[in-house]
mmCIF entry with sequence, helices, sheets and N, C-alpha, C, O atoms, coordinates in Angstrom:
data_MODEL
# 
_entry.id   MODEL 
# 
_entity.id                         1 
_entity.type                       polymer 
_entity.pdbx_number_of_molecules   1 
# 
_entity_poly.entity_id                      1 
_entity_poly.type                           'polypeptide(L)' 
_entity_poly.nstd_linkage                   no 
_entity_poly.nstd_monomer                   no 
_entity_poly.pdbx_seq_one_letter_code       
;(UNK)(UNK)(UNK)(UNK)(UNK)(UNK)(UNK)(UNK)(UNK)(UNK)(UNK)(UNK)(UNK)(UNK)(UNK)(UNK)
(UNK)(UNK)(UNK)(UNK)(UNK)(UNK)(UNK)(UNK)(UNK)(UNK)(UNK)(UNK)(UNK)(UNK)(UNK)(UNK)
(UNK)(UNK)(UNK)(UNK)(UNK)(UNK)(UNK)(UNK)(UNK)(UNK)(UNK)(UNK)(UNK)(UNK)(UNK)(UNK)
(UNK)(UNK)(UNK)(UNK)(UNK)
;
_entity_poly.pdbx_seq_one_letter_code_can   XXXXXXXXXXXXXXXXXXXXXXXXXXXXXXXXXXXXXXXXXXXXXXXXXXXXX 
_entity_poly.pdbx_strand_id                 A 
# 
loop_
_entity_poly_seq.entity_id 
_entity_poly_seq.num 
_entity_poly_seq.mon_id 
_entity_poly_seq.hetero 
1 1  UNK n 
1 2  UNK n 
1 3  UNK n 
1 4  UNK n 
1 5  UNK n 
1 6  UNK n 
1 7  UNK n 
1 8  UNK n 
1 9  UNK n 
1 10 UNK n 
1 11 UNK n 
1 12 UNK n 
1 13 UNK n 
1 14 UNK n 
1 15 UNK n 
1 16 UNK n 
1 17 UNK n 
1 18 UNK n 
1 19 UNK n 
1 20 UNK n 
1 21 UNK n 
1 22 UNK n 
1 23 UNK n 
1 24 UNK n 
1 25 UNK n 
1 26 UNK n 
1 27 UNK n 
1 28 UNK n 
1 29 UNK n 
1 30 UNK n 
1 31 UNK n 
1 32 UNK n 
1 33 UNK n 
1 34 UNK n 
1 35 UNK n 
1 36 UNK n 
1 37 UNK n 
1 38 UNK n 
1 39 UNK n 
1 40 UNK n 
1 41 UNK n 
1 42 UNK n 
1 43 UNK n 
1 44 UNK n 
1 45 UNK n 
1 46 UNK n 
1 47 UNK n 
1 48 UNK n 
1 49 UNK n 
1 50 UNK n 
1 51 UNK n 
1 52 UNK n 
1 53 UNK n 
# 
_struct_asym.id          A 
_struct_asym.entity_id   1 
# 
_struct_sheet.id               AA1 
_struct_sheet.type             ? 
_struct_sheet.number_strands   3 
_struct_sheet.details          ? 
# 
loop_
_struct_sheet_order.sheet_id 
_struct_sheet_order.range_id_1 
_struct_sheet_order.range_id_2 
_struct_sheet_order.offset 
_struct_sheet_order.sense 
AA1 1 2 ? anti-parallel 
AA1 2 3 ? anti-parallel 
# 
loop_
_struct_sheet_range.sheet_id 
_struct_sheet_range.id 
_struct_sheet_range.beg_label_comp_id 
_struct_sheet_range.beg_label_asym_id 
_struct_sheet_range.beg_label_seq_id 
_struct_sheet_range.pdbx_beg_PDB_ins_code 
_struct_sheet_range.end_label_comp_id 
_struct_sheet_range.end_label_asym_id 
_struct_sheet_range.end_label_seq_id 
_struct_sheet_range.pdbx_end_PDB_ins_code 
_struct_sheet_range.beg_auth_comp_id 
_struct_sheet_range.beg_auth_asym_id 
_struct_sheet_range.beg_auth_seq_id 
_struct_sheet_range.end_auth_comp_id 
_struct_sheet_range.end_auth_asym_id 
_struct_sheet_range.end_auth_seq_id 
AA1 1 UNK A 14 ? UNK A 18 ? UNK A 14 UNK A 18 
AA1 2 UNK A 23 ? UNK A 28 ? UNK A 23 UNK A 28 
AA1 3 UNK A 37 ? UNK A 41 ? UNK A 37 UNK A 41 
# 
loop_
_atom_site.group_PDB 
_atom_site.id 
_atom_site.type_symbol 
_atom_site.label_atom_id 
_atom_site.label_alt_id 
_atom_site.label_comp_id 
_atom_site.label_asym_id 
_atom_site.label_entity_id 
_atom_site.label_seq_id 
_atom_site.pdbx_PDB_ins_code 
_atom_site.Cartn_x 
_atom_site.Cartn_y 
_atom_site.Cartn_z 
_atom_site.occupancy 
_atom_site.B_iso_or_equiv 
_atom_site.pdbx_formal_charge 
_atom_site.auth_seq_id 
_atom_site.auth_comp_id 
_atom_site.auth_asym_id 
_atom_site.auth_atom_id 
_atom_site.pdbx_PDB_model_num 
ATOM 1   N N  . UNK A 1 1  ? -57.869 -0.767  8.216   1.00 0.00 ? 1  UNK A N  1 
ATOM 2   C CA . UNK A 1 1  ? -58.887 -0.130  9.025   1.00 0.00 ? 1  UNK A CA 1 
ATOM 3   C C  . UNK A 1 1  ? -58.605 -0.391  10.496  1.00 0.00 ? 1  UNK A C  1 
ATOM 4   O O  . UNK A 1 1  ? -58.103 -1.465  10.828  1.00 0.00 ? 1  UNK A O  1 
ATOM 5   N N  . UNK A 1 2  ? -58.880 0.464   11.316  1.00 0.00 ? 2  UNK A N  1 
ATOM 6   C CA . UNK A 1 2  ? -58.787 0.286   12.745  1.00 0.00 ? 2  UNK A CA 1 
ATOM 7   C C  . UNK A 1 2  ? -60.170 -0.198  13.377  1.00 0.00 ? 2  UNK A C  1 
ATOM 8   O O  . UNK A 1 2  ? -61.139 -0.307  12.625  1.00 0.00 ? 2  UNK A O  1 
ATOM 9   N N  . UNK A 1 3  ? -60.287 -0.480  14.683  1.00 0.00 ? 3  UNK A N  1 
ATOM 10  C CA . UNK A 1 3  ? -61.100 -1.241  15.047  1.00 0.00 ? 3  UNK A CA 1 
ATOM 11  C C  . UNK A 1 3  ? -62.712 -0.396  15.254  1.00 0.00 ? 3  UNK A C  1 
ATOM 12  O O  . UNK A 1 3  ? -63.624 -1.054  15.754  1.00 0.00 ? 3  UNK A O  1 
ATOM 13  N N  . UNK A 1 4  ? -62.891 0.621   14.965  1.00 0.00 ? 4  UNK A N  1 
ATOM 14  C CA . UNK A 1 4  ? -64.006 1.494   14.331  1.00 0.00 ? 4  UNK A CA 1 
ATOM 15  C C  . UNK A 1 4  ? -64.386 1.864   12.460  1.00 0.00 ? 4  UNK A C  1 
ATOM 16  O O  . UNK A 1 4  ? -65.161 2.667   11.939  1.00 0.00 ? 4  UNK A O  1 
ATOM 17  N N  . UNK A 1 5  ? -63.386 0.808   11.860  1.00 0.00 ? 5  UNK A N  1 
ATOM 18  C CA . UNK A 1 5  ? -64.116 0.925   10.647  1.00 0.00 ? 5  UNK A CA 1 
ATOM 19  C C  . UNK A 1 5  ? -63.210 2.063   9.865   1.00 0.00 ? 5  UNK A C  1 
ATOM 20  O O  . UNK A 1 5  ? -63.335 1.852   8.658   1.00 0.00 ? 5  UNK A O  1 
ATOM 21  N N  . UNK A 1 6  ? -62.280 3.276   10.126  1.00 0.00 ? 6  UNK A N  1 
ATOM 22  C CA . UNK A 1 6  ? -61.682 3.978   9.918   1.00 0.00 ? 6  UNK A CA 1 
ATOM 23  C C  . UNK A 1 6  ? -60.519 3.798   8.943   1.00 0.00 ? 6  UNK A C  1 
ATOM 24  O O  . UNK A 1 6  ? -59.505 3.384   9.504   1.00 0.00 ? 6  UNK A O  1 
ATOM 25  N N  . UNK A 1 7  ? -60.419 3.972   7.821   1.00 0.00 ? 7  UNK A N  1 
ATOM 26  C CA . UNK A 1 7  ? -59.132 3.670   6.972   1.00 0.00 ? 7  UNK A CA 1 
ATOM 27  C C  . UNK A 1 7  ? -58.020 4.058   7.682   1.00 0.00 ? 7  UNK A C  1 
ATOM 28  O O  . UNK A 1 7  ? -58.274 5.014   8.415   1.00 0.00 ? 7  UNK A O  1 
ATOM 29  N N  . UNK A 1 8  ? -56.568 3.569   7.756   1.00 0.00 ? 8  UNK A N  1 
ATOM 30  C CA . UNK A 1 8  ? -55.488 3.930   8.488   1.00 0.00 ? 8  UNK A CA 1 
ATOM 31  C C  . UNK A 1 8  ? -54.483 4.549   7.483   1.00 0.00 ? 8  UNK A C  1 
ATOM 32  O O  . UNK A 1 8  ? -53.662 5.409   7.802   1.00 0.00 ? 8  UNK A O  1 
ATOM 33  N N  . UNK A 1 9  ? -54.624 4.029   6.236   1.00 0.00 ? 9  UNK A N  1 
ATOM 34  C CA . UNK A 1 9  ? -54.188 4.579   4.732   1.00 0.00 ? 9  UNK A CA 1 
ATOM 35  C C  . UNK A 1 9  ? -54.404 4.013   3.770   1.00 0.00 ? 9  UNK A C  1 
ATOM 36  O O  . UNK A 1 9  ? -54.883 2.880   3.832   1.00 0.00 ? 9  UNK A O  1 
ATOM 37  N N  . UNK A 1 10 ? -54.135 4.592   2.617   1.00 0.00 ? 10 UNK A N  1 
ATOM 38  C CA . UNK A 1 10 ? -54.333 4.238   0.989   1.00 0.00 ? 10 UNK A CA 1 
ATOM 39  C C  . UNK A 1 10 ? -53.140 3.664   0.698   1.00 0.00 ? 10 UNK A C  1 
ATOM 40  O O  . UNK A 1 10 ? -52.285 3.694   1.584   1.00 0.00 ? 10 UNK A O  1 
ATOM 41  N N  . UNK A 1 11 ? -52.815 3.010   -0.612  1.00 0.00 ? 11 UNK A N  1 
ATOM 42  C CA . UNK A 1 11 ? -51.638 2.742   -1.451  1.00 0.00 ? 11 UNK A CA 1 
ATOM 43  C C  . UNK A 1 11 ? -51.872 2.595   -3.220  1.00 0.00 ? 11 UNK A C  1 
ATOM 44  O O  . UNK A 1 11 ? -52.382 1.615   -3.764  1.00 0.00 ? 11 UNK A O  1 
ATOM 45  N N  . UNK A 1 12 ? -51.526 3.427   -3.693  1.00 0.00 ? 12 UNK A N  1 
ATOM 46  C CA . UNK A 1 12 ? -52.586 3.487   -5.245  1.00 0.00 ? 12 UNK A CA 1 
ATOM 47  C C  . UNK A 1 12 ? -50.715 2.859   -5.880  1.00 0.00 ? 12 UNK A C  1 
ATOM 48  O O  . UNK A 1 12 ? -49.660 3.460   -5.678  1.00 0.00 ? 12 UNK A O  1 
ATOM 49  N N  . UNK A 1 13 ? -50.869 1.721   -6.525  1.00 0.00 ? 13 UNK A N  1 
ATOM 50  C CA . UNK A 1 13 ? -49.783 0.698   -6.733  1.00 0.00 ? 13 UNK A CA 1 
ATOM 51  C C  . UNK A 1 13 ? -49.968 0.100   -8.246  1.00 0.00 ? 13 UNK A C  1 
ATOM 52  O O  . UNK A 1 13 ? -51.047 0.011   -8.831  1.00 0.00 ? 13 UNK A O  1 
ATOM 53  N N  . UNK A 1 14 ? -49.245 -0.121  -8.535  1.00 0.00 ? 14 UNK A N  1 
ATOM 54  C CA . UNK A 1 14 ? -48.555 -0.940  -10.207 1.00 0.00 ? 14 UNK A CA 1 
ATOM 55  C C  . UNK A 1 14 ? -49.083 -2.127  -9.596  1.00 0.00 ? 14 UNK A C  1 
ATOM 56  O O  . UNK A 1 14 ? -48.876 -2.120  -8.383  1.00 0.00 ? 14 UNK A O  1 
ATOM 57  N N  . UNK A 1 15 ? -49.855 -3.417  -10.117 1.00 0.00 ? 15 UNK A N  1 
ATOM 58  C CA . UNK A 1 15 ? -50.148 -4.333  -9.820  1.00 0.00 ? 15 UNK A CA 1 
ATOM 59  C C  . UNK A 1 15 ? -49.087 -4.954  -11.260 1.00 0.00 ? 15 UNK A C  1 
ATOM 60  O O  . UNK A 1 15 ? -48.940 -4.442  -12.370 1.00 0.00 ? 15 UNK A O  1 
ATOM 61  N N  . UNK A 1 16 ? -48.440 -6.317  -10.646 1.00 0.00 ? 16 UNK A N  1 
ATOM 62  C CA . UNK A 1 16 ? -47.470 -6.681  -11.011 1.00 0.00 ? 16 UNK A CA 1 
ATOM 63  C C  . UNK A 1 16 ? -47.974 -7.973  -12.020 1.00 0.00 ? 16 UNK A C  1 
ATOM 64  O O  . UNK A 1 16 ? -47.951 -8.289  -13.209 1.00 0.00 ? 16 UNK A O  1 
ATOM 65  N N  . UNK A 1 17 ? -48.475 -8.527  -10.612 1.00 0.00 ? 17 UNK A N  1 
ATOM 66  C CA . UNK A 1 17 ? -48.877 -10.009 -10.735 1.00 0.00 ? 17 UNK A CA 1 
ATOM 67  C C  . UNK A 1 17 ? -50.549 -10.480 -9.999  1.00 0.00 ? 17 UNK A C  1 
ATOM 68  O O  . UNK A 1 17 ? -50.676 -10.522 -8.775  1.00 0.00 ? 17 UNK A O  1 
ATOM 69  N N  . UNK A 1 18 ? -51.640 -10.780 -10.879 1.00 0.00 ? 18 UNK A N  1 
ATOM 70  C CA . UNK A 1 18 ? -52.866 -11.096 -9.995  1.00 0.00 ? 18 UNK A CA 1 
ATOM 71  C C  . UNK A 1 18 ? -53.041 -12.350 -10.361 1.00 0.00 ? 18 UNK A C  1 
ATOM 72  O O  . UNK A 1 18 ? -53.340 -12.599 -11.529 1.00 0.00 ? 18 UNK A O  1 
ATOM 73  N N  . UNK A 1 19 ? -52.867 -13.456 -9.323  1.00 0.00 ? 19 UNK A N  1 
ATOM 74  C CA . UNK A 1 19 ? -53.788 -14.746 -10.052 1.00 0.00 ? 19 UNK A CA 1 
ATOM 75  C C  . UNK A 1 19 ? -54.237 -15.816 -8.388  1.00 0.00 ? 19 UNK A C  1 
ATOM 76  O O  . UNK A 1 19 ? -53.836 -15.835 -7.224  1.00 0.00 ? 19 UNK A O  1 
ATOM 77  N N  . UNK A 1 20 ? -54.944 -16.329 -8.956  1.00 0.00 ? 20 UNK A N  1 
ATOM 78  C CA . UNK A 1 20 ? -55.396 -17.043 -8.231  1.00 0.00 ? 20 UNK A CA 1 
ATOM 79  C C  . UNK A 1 20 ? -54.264 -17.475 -6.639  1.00 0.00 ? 20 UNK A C  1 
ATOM 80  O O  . UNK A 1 20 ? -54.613 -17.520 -5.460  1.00 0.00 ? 20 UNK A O  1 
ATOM 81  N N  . UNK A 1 21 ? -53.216 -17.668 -7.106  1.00 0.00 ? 21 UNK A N  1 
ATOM 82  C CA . UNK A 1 21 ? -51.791 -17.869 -6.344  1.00 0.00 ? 21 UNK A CA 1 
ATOM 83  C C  . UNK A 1 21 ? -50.982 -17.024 -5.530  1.00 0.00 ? 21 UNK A C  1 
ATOM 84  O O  . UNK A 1 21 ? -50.409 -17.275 -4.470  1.00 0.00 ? 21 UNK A O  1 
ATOM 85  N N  . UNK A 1 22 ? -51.047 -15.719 -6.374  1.00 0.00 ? 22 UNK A N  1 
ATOM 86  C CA . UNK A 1 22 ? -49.980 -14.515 -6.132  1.00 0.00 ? 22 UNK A CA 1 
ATOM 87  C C  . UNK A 1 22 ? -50.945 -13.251 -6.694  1.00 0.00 ? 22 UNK A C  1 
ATOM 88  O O  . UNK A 1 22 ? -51.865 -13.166 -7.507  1.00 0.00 ? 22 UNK A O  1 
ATOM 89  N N  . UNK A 1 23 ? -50.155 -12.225 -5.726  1.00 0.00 ? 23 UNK A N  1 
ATOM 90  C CA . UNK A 1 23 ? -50.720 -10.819 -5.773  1.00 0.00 ? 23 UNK A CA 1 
ATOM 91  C C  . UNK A 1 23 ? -49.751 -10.456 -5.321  1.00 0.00 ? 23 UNK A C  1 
ATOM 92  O O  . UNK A 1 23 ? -49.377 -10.833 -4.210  1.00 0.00 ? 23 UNK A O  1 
ATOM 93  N N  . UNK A 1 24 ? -49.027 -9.555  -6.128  1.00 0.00 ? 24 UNK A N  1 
ATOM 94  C CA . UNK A 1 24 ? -47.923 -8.478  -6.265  1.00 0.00 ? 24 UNK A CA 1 
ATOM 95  C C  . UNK A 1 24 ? -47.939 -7.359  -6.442  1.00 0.00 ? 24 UNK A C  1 
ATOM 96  O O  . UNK A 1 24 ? -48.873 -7.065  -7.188  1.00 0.00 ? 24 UNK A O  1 
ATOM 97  N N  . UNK A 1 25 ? -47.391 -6.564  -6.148  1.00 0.00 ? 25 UNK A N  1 
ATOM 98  C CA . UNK A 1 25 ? -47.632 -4.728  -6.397  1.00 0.00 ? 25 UNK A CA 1 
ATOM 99  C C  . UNK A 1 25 ? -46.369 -4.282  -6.044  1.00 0.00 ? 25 UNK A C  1 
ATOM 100 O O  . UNK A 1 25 ? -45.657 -4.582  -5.086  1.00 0.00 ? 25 UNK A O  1 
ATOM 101 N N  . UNK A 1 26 ? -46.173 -3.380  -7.136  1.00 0.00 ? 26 UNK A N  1 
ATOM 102 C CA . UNK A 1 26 ? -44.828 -2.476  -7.231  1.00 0.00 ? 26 UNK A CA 1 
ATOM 103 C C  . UNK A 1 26 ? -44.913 -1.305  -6.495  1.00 0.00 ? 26 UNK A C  1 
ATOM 104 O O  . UNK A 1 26 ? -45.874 -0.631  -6.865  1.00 0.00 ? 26 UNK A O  1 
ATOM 105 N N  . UNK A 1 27 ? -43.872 -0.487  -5.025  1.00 0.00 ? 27 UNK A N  1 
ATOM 106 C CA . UNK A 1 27 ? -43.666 0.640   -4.521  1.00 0.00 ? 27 UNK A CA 1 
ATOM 107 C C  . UNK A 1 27 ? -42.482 1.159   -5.285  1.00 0.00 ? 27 UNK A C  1 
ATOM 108 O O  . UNK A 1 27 ? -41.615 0.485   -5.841  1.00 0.00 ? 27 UNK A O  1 
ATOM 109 N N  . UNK A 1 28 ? -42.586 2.482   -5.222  1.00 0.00 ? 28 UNK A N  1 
ATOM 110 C CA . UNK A 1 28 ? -41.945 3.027   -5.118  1.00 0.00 ? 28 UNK A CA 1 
ATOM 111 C C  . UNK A 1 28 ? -41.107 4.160   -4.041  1.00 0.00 ? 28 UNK A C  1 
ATOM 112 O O  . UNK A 1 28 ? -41.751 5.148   -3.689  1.00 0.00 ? 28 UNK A O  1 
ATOM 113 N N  . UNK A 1 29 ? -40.229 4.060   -3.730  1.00 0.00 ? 29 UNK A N  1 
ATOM 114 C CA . UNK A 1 29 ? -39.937 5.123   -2.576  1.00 0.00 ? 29 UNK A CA 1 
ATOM 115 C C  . UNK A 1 29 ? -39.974 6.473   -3.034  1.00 0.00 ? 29 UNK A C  1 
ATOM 116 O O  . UNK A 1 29 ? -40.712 7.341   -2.568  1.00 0.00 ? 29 UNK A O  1 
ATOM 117 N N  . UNK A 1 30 ? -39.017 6.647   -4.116  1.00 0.00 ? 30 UNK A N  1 
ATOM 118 C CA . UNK A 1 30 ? -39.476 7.975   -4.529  1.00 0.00 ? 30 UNK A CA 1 
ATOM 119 C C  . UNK A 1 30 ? -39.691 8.031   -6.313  1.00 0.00 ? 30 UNK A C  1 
ATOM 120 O O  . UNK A 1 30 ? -39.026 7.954   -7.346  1.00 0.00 ? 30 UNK A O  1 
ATOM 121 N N  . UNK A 1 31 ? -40.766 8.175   -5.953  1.00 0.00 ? 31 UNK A N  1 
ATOM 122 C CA . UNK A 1 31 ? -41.777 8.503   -7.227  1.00 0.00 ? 31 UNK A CA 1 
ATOM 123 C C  . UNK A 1 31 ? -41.350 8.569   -8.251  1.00 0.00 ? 31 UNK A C  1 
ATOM 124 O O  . UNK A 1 31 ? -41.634 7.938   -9.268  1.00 0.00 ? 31 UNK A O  1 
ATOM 125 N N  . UNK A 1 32 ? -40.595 9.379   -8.060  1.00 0.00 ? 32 UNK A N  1 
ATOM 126 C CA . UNK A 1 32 ? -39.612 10.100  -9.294  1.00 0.00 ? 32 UNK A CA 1 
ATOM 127 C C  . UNK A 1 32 ? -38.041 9.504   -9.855  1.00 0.00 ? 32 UNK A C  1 
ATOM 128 O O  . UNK A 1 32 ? -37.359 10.073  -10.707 1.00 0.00 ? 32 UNK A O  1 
ATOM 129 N N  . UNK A 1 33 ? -37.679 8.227   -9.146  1.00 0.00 ? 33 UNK A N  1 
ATOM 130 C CA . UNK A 1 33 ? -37.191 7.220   -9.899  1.00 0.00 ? 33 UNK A CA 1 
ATOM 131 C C  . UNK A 1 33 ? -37.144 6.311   -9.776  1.00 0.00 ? 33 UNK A C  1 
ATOM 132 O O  . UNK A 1 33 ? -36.549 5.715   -8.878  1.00 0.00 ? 33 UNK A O  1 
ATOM 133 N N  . UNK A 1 34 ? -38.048 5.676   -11.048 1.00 0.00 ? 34 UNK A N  1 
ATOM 134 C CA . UNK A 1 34 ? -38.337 4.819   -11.090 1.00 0.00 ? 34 UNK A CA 1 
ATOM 135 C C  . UNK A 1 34 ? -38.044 3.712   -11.303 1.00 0.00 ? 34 UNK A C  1 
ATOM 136 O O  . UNK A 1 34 ? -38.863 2.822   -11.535 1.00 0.00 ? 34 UNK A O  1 
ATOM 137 N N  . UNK A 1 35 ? -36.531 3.539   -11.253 1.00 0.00 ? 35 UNK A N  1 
ATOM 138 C CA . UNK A 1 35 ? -35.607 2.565   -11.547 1.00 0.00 ? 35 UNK A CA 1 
ATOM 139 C C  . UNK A 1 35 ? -34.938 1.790   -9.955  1.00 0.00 ? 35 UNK A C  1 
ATOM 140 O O  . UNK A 1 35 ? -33.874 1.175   -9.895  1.00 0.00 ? 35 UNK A O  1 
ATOM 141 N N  . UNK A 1 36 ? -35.793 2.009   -8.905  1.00 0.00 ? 36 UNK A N  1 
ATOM 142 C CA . UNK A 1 36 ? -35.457 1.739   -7.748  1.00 0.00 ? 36 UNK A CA 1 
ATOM 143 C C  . UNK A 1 36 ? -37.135 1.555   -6.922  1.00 0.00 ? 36 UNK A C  1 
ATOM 144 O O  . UNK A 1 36 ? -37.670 2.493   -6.331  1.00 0.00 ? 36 UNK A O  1 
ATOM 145 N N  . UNK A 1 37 ? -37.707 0.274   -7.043  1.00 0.00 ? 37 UNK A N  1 
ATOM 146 C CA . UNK A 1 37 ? -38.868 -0.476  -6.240  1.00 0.00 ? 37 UNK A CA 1 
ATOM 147 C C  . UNK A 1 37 ? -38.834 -1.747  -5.473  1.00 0.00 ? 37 UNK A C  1 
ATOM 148 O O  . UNK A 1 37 ? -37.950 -2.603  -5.505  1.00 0.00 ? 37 UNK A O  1 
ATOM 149 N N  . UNK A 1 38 ? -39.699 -1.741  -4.926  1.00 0.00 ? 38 UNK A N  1 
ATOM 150 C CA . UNK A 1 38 ? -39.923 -2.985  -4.362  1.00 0.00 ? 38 UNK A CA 1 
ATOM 151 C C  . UNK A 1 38 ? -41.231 -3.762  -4.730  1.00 0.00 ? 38 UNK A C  1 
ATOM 152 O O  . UNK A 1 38 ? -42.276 -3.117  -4.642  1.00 0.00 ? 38 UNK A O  1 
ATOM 153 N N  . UNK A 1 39 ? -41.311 -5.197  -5.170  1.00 0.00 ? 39 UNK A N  1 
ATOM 154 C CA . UNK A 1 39 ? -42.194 -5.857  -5.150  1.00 0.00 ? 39 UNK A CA 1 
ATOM 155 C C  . UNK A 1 39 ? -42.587 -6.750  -3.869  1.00 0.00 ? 39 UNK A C  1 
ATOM 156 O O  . UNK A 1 39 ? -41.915 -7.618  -3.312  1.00 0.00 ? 39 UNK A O  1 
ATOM 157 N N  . UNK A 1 40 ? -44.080 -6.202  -3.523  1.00 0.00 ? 40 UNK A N  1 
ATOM 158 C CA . UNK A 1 40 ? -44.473 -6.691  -2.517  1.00 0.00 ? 40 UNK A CA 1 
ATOM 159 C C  . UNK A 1 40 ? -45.508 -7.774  -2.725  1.00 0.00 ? 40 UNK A C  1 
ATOM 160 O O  . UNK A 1 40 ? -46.641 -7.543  -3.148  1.00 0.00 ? 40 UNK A O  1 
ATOM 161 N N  . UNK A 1 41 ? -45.076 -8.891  -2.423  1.00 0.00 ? 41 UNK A N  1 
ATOM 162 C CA . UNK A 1 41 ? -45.860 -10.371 -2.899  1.00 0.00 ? 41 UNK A CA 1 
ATOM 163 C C  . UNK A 1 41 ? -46.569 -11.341 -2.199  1.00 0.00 ? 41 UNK A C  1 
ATOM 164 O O  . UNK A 1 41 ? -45.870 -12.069 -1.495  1.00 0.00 ? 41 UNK A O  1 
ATOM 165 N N  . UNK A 1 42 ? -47.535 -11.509 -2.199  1.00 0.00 ? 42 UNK A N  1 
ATOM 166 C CA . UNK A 1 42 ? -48.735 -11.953 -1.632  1.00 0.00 ? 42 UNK A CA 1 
ATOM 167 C C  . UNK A 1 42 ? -49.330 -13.166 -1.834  1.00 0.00 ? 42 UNK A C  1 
ATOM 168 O O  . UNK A 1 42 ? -50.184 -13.302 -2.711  1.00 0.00 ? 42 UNK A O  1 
ATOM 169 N N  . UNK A 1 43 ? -48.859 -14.378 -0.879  1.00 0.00 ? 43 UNK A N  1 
ATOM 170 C CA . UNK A 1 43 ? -49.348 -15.812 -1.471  1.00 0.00 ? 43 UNK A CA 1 
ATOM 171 C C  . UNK A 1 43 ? -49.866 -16.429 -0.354  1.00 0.00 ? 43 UNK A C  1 
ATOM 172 O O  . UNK A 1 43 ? -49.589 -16.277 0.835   1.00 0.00 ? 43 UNK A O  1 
ATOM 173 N N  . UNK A 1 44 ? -50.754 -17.235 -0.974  1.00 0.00 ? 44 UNK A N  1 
ATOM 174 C CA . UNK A 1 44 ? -51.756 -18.144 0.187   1.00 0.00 ? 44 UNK A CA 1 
ATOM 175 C C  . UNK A 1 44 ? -50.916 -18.728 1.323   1.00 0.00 ? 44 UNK A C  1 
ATOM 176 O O  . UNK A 1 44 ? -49.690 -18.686 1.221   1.00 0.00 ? 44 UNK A O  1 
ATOM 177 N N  . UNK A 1 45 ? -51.389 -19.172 2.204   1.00 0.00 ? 45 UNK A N  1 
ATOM 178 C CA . UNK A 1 45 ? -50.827 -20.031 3.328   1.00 0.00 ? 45 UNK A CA 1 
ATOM 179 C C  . UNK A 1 45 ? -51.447 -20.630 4.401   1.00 0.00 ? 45 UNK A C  1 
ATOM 180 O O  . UNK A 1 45 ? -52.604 -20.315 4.683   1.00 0.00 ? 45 UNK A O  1 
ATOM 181 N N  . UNK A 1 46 ? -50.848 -21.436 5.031   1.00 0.00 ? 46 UNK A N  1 
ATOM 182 C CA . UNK A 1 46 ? -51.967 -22.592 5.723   1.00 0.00 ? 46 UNK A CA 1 
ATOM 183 C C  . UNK A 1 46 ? -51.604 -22.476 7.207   1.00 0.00 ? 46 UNK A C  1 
ATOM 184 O O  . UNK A 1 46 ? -52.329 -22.934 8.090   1.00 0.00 ? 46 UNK A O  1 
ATOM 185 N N  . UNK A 1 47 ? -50.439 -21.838 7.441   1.00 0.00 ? 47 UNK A N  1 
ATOM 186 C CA . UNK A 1 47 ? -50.302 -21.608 9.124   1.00 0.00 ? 47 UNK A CA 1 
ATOM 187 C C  . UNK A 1 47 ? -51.115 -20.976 9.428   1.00 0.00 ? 47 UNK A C  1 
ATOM 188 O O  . UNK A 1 47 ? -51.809 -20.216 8.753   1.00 0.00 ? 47 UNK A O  1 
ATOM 189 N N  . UNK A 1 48 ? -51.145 -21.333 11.047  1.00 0.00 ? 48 UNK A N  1 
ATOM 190 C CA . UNK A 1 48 ? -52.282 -20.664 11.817  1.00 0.00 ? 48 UNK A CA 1 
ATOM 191 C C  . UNK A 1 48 ? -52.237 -19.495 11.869  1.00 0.00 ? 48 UNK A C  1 
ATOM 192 O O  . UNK A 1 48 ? -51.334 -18.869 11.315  1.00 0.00 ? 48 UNK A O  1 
ATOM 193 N N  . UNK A 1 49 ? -53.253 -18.886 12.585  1.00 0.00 ? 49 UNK A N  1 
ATOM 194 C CA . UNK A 1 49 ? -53.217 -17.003 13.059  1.00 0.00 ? 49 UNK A CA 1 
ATOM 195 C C  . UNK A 1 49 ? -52.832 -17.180 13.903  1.00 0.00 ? 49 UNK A C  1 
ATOM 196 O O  . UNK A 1 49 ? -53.094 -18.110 14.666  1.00 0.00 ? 49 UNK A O  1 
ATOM 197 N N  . UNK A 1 50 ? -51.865 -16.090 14.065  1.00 0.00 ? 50 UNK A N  1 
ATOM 198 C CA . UNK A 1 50 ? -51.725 -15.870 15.325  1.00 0.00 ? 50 UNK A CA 1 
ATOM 199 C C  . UNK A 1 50 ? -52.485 -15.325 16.731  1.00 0.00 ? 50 UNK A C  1 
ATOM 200 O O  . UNK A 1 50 ? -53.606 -14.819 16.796  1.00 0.00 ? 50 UNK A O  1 
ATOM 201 N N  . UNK A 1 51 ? -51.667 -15.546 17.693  1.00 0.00 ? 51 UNK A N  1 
ATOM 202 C CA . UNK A 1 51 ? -53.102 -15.221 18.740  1.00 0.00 ? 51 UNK A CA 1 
ATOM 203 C C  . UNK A 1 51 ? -52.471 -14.119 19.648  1.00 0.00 ? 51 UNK A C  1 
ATOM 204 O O  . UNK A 1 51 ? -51.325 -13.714 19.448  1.00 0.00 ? 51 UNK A O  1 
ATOM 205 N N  . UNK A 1 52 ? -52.955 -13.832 20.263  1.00 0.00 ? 52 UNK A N  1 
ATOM 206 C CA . UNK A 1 52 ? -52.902 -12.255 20.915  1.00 0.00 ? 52 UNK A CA 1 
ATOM 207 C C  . UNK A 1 52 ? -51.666 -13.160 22.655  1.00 0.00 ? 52 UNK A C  1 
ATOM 208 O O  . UNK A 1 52 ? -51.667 -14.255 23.217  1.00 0.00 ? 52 UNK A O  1 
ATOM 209 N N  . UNK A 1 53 ? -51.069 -12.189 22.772  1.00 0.00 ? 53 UNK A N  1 
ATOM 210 C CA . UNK A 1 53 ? -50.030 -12.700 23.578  1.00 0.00 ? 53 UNK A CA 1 
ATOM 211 C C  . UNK A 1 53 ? -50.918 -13.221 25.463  1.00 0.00 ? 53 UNK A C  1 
ATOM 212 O O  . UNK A 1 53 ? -50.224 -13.697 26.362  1.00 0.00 ? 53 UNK A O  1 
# 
């Protein structure tokens, strides 16, 4: 979302992996073969945010 609340886009995704730890989801580039993705993987972490320059 942008800074009015506005979706910027969707991603309707293969969920791979959900747990408490990890959240994964399968892309595809092109749709139509499906023997070529990427898993995009999602795990907790304790570094700071970053801050605006």
């Amino acid at each position: 979302m942008d800074d009015a609340g506005k979706v910027l886009f969707t991603r309707d995704s293969q969920i791979v992996t959900l747990t408490g730890d990890e959240f994964t989801y399968r892309v595809f580039p092109d749709p139509e073969k499906t023997d070529v993705y990427f898993d995009i993987i999602h795990t907790p972490t304790d570094h700071a945010e970053p801050s605006a320059p």
